[in-house]
C-alpha positions as CSV (number, residue, x, y, z in Angstrom):
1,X,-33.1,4.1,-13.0
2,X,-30.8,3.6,-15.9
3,X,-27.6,3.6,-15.9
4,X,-24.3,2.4,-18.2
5,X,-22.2,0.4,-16.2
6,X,-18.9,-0.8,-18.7
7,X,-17.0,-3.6,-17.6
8,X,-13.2,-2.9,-19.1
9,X,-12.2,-6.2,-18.5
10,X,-12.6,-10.1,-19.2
11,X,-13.8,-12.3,-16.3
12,X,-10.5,-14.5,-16.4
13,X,-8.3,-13.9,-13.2
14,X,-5.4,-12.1,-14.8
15,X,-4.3,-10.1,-12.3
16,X,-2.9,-7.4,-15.5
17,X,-6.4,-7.8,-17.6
18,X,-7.8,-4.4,-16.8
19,X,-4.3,-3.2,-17.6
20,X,-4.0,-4.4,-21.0
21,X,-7.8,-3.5,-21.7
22,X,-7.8,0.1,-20.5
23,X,-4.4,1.0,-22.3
24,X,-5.7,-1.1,-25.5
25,X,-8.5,1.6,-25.5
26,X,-6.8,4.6,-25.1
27,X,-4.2,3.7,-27.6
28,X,-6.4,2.3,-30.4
29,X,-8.7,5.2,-30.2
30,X,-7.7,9.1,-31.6
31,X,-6.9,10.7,-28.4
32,X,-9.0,13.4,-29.2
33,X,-12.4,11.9,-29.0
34,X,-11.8,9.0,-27.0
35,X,-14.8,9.5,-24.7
36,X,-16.8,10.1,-28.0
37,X,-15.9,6.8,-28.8
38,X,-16.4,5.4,-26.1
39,X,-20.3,6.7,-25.7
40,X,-20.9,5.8,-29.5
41,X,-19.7,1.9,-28.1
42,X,-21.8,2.1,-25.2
43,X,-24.6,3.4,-27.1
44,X,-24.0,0.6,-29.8
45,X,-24.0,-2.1,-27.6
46,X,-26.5,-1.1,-24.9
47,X,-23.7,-1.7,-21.8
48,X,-25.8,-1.1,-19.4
49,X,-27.7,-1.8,-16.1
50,X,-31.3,-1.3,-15.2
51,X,-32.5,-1.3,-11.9
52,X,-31.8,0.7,-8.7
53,X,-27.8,-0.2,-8.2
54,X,-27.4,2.2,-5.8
55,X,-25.7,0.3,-3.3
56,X,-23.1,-0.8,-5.8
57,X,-19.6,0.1,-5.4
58,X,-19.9,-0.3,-0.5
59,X,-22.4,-2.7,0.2
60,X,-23.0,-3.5,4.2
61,X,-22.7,-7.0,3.8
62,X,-19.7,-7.2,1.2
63,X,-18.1,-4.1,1.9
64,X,-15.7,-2.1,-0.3
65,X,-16.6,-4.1,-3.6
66,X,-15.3,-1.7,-5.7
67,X,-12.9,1.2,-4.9
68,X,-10.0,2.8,-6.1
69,X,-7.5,-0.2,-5.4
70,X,-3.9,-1.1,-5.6
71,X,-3.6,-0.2,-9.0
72,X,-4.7,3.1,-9.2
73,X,-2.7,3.5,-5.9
74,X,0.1,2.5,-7.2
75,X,-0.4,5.1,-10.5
76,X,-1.0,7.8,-8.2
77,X,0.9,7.5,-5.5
78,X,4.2,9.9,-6.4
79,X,1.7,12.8,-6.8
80,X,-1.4,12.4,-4.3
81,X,0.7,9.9,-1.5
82,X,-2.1,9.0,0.6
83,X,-4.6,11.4,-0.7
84,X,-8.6,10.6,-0.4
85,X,-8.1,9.9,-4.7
86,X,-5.5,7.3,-4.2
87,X,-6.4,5.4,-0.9
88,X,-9.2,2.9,0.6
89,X,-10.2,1.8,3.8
90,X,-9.1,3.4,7.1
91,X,-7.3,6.9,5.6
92,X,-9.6,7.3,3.4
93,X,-12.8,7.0,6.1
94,X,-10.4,9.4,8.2
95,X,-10.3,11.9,5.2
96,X,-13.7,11.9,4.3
97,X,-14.9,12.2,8.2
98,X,-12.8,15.9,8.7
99,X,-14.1,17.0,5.5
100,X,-17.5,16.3,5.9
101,X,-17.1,18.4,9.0
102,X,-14.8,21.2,7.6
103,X,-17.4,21.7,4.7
104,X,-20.2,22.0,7.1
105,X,-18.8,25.1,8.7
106,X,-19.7,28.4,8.8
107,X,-16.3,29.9,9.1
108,X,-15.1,27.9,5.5
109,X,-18.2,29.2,3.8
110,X,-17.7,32.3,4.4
111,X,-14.1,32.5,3.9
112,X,-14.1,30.5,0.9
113,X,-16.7,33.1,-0.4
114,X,-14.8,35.9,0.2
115,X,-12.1,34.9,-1.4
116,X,-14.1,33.8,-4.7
117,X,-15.4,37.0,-5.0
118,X,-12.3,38.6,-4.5
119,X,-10.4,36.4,-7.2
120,X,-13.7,36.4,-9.6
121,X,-12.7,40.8,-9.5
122,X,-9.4,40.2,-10.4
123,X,-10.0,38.0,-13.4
124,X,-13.0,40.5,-14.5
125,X,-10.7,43.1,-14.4
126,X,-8.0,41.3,-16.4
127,X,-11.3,40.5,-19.1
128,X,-11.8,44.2,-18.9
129,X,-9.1,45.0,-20.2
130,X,-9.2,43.0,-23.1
131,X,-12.4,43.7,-24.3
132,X,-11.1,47.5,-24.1
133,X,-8.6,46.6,-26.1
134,X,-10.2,44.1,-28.5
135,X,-7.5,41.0,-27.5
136,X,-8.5,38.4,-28.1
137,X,-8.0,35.7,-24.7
138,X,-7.9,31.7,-23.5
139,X,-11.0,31.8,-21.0
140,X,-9.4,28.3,-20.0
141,X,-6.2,29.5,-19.2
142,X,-7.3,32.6,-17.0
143,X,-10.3,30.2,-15.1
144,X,-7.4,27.5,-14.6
145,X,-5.3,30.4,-13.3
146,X,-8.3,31.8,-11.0
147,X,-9.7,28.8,-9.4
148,X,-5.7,27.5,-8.2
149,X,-5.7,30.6,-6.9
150,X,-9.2,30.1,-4.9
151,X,-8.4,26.6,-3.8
152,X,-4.5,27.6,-2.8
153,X,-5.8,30.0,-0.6
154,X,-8.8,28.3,0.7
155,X,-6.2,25.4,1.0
156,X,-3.7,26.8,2.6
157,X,-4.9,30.3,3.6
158,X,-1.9,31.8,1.5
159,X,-2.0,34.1,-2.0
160,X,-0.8,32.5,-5.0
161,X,-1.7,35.0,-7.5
162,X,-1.1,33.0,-10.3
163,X,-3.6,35.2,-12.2
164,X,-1.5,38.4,-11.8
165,X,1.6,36.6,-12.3
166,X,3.0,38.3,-9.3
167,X,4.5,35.7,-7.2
168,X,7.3,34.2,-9.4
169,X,7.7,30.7,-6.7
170,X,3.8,30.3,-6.7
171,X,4.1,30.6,-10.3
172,X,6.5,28.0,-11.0
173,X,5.0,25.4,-8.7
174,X,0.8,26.0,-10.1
175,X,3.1,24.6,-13.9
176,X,4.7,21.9,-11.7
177,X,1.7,21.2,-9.8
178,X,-0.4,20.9,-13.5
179,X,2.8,19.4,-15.3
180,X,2.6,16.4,-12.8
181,X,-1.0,16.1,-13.1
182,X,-0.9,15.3,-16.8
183,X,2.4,13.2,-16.3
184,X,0.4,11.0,-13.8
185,X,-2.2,10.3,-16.2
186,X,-0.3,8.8,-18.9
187,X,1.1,6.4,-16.7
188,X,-2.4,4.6,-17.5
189,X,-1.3,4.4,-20.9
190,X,2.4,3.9,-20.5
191,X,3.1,0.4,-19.9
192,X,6.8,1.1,-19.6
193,X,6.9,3.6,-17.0
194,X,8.2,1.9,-14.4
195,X,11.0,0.6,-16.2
196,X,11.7,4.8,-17.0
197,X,10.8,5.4,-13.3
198,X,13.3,3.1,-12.1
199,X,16.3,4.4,-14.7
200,X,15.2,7.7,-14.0
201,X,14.7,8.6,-17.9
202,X,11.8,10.2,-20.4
203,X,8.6,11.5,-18.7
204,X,9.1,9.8,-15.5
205,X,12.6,11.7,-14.8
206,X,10.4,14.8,-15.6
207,X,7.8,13.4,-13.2
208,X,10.1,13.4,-10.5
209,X,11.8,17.0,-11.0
210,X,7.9,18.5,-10.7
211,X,7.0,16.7,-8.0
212,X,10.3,18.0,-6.4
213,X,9.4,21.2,-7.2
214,X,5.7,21.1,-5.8
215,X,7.1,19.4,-2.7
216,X,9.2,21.9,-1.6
217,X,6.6,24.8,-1.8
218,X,3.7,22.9,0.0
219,X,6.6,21.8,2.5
220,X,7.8,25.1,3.0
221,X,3.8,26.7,3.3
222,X,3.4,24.0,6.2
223,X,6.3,24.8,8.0
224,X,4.8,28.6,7.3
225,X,1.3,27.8,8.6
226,X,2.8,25.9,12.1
227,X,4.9,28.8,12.6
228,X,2.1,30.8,12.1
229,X,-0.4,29.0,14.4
230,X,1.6,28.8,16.7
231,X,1.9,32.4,17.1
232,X,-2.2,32.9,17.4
233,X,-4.2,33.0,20.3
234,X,-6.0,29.6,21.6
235,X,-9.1,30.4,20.2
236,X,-8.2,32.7,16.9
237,X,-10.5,31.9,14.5
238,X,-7.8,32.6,12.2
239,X,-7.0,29.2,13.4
240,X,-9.5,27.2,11.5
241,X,-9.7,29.5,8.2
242,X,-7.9,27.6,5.4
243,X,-8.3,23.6,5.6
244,X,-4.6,23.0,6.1
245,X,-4.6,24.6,9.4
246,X,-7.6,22.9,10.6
247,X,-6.0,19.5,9.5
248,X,-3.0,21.1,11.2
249,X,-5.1,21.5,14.4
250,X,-5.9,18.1,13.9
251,X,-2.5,16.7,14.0
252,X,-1.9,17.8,17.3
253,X,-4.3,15.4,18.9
254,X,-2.7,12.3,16.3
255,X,0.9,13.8,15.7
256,X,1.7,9.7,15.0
257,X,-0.6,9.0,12.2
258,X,-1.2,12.7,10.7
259,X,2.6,13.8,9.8
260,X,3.4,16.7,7.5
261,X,3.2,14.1,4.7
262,X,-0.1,13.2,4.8
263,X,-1.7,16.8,5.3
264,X,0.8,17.6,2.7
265,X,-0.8,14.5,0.4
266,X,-4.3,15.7,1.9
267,X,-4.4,19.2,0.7
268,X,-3.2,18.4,-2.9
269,X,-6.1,15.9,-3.2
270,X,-8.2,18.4,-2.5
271,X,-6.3,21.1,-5.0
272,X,-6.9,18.8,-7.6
273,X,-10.5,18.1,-6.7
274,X,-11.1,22.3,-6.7
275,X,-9.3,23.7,-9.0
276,X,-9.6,21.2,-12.4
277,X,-13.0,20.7,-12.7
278,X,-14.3,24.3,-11.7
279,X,-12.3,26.1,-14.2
280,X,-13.3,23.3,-16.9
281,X,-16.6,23.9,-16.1
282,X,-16.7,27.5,-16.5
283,X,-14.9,27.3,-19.7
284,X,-17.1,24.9,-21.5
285,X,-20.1,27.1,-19.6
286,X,-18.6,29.9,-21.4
287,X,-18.6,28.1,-24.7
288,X,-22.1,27.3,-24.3
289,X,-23.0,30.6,-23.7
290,X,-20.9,31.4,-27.0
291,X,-23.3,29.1,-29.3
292,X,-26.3,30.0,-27.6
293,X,-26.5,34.0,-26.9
294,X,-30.6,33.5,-26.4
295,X,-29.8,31.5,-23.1
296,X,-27.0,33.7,-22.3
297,X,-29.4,37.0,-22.3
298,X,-31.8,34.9,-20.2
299,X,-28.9,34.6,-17.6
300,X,-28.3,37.8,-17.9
301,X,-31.3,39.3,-17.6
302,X,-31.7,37.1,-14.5
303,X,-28.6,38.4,-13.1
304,X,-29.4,42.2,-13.5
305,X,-33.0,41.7,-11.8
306,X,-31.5,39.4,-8.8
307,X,-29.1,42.3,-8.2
308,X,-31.0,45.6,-9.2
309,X,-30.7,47.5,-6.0
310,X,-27.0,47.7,-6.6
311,X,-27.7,50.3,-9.5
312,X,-26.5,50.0,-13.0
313,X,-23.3,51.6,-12.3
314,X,-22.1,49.3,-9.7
315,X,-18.2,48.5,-10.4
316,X,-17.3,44.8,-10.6
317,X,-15.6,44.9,-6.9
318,X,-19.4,46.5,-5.6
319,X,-21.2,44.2,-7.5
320,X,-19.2,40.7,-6.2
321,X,-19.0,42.3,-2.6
322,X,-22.8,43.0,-2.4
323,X,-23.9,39.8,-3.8
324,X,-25.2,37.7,-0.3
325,X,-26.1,33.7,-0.2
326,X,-29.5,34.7,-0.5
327,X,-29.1,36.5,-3.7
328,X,-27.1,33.7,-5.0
329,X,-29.3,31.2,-4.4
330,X,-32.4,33.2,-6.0
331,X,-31.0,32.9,-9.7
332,X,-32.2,29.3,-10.5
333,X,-31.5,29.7,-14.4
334,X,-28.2,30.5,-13.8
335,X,-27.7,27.3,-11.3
336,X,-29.9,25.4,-14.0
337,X,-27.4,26.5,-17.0
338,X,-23.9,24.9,-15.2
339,X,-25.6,21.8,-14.1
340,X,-26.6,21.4,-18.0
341,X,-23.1,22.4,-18.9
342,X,-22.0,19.8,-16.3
343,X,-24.5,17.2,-17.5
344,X,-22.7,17.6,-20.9
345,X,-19.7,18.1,-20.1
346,X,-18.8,16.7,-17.0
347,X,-15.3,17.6,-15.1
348,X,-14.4,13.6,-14.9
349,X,-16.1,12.1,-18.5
350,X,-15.3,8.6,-17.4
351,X,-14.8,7.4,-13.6
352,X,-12.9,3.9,-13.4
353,X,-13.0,1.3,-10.2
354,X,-11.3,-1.8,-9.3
355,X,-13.3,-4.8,-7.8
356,X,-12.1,-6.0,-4.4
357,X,-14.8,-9.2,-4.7
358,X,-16.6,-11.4,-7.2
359,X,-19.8,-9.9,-7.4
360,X,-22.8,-10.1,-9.4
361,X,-24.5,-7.2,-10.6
362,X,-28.5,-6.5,-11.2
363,X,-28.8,-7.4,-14.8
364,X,-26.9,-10.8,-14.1
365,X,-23.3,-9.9,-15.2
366,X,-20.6,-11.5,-13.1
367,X,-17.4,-9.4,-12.6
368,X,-14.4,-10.8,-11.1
369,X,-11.6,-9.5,-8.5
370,X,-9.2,-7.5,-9.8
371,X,-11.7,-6.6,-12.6
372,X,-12.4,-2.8,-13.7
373,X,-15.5,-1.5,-13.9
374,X,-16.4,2.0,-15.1
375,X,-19.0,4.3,-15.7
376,X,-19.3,7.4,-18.3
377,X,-21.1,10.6,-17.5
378,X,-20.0,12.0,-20.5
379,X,-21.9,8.8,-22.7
380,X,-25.0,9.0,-20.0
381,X,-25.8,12.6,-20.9
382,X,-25.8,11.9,-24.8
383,X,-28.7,8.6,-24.2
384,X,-32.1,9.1,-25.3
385,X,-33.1,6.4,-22.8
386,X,-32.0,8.7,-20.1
387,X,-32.6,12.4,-21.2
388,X,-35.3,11.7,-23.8
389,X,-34.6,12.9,-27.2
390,X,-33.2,16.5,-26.3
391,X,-30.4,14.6,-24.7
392,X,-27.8,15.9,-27.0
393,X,-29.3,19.4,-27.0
394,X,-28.2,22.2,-24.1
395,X,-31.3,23.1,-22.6
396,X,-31.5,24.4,-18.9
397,X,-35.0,24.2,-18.8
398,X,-34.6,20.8,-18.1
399,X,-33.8,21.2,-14.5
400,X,-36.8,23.7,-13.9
401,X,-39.9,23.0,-12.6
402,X,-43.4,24.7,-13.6
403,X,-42.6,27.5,-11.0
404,X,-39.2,28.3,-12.2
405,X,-37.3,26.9,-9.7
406,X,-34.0,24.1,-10.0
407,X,-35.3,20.7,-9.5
408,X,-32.5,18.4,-8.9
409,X,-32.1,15.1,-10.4
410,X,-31.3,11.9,-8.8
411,X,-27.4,11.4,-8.5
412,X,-27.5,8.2,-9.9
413,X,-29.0,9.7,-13.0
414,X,-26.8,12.8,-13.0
415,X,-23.5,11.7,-11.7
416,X,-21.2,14.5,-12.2
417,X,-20.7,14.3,-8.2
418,X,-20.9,10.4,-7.7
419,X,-23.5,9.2,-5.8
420,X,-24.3,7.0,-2.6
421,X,-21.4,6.8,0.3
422,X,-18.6,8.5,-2.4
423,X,-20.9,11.8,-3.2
424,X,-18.7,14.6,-3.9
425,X,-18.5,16.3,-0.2
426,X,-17.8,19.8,-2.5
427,X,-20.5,19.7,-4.5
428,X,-22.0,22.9,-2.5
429,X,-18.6,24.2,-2.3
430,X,-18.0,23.6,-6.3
431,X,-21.5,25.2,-7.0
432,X,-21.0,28.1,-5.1
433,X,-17.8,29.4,-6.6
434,X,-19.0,28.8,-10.2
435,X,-21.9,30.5,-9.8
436,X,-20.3,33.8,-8.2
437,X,-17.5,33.5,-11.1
438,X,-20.7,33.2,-13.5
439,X,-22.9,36.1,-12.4
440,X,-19.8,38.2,-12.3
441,X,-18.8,37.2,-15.8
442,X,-22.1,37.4,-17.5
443,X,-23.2,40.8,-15.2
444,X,-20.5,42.4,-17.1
445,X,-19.5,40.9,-20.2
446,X,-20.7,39.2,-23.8
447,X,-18.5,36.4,-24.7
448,X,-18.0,35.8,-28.8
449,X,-15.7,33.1,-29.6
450,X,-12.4,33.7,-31.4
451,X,-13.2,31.8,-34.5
452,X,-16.7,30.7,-35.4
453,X,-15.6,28.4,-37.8
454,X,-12.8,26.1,-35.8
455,X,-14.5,23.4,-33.8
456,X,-13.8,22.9,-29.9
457,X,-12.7,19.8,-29.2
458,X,-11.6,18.2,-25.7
459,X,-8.5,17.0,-24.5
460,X,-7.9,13.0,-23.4
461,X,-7.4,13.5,-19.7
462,X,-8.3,12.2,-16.5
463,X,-11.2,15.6,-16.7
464,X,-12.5,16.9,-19.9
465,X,-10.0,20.2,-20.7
466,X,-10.9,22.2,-23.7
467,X,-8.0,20.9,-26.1
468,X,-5.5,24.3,-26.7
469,X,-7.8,26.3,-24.7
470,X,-11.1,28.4,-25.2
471,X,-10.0,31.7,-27.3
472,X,-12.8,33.9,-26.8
473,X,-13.6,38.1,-27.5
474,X,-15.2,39.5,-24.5
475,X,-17.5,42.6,-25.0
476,X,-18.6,45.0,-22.0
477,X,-22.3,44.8,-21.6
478,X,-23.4,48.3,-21.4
């Protein structure tokens, strides 16, 4: 197994060196490709490691080598609190233990597919419209719209309907909630913001109003949801719909150590987690689909035969409400084409650690505590060494065997989910939401994009946005 492993930092025991070294990237490079420049440097210099590092990152004898740590704590703290993004050790176990169990059941499947396939009919509808009408759209802006609304309501079992604009409050705190977001990012950048944090001034004074803003609304649904558990029978399954109230539930055996902060710092971990890299996904999906209209036909066509007994005719809300697991599961080209687009273009390009021990690692390279240590999906996709000489090229039939089906690849050559003990517990969850928004999309619609001629270029976050959105034409497939 190959795998590039960059080490952001000098072995010298500054306790600010990965500081310095991560901001001294992101501000010598154009922020517009910086995770192009970043692979072409990785590429250049061969930064990599060979061998089977699996256990890298929790070992059993050493522990936590390299986690999240007080740094990125400390960067991320005003937004995700005590989050499973921002914390180590004890809360994060805790975290990770009641979503491993929430994800594994029944009841969150199926409500969380309901609710896709509900939202996925509102936004073809909305795409309806506009290809009636020739308007052109930002496929970006609508998916970023849909999947808040998916996770809000899987979240917090409450409608957000930021996609119809209808609920002015929701409204205002999905722009707070994303306003903060990209605030908190550029705190990685800004070595000054704690001075502006402490006089309350620039982007941090901003910071603050959103975060009020976002506070007061997930407050406010908490005090909502207790109310409204409170009023259910014992053994409602209404109970244990949404993850808040099950985390809710959960609070009432451990009122001490899970307050209404935490499920509050909890639920907007997992927000972030659902809603970002779904809708990015999509969209750069979308855009593939755009430059190659051969694969998208082969979707297509794989689409319509998967669901023939619904008729031609079917309307959109038919076709998502007829469309079972088993269906689902049966289009393999379609699961094949996002985990190229995801390959390419994963939702986090580069994933940055902090060492909590000296340690050593298979090539020979010593790396120091307090060191950061990072590896690139985004540069791992584009290496012939990994992908063979296609690597650069979207091609689905990568991931299919002789028979057709999906044959997965090993995490620790496909990271997109992390791999070992920090494996994305979503990744079902992620999979199956993009692939009911896909089907639906494609089912219905041809995508052309906007201008032909003006490149698509990402934006320099924390995951890999389309920079000023994806403006597309949709077409009704007759």
């Amino acid at each position: 197994m190959t795998s590039p492993l960059t080490k952001l930092t000098s072995t010298k025991p500054s306790g600010c060196s990965h500081l310095c070294a991560v901001r001294f990237i992101l501000l010598t490079l154009p922020l517009s490709s910086t995770s192009s420049r970043l692979t072409s440097l990785t590429m250049a210099r061969g930064i990599r490691l060979k061998g089977n590092h699996r256990d890298y990152g929790y070992d059993s004898d050493k522990k936590n080598i390299c986690m999240h740590g007080e740094y990125n704590y400390c960067n991320m703290k005003d937004l995700l609190g005590d989050g499973i993004f921002a914390v180590d050790g004890a809360k994060w176990q805790h975290q990770r233990k009641v979503a491993s169990i929430d994800f594994s059941r029944r009841i969150l499947r199926d409500y969380s597919t309901k609710t896709f396939k509900d939202n996925v009919e509102k936004l073809a509808v909305l795409i309806s419209e506009a290809a009636i009408t020739n308007t052109r759209i930002d496929i970006q802006d609508l998916l970023m719209k849909s999947t808040m609304d998916s996770i809000f309501q899987v979240a917090f079992g409450v409608e957000l309907n930021c996609i119809t604009a209808s609920n002015r409050e929701g409204r205002e705190f999905a722009e707070a909630f994303d306003d903060a977001s990209n605030l908190i990012t550029w705190r990685y950048v800004d070595i000054s913001w704690k001075i502006k944090k402490l006089l309350n001034i620039g982007c941090e004074a901003v910071l603050k109003k959103k975060i009020r803003i976002v506070d007061k609304f997930i407050y406010k649904m908490i005090c909502s949801k207790i109310e409204q558990i409170s009023k259910l029978q014992h053994d409602s399954e209404l109970k244990r719909q949404d993850m808040l109230s099950r985390f809710l539930l959960e609070s009432e055996k451990d009122p001490v150590n899970i307050t209404p902060r935490y499920s509050r710092d909890i639920i907007l971990s997992f927000m972030i987690a659902g809603k970002d890299t779904t809708a990015i996904t999509l969209s750069w999906f979308i855009y593939m689909l755009c430059k190659n209209p051969h694969i998208e036909e082969k979707i297509a066509e794989e689409v319509m035969t998967a669901t023939k007994e619904f008729g031609e005719n079917a309307s959109i809300r038919e076709f998502s409400e007829k469309m079972t697991d088993e269906i689902i599961n049966s289009m393999h080209y379609l699961h094949a084409s996002l985990t190229e687009t995801l390959r390419l273009y994963p939702g986090i390009p580069l994933d940055p650690k902090i060492c909590f021990s000296d340690d050593t690692l298979p090539d020979g390279f010593n790396v120091r505590k307090g060191d950061m240590v990072a590896y690139m999906p985004y540069a791992m996709a584009r290496m012939k060494f990994i992908w063979g000489k296609d690597a650069e090229v979207f091609w689905p039939e990568r991931w299919l065997g002789d028979n057709g089906v999906f044959t997965p690849e090993s995490p620790f050559k496909f990271p997109a989910f992390q791999a070992g003990p920090r494996i994305c517990l979503g990744k079902e969850f992620a999979y199956r939401q993009m692939k009911i928004f896909a089907a639906v999309l494609v089912r219905f619609f041809k995508f052309k994009l906007g201008d032909e001629e003006k490149p698509v270029k990402y934006r320099t976050m924390l995951t890999l946005q389309i920079d000023h959105g994806l403006h597309i034409h949709a077409i009704l497939r007759k």
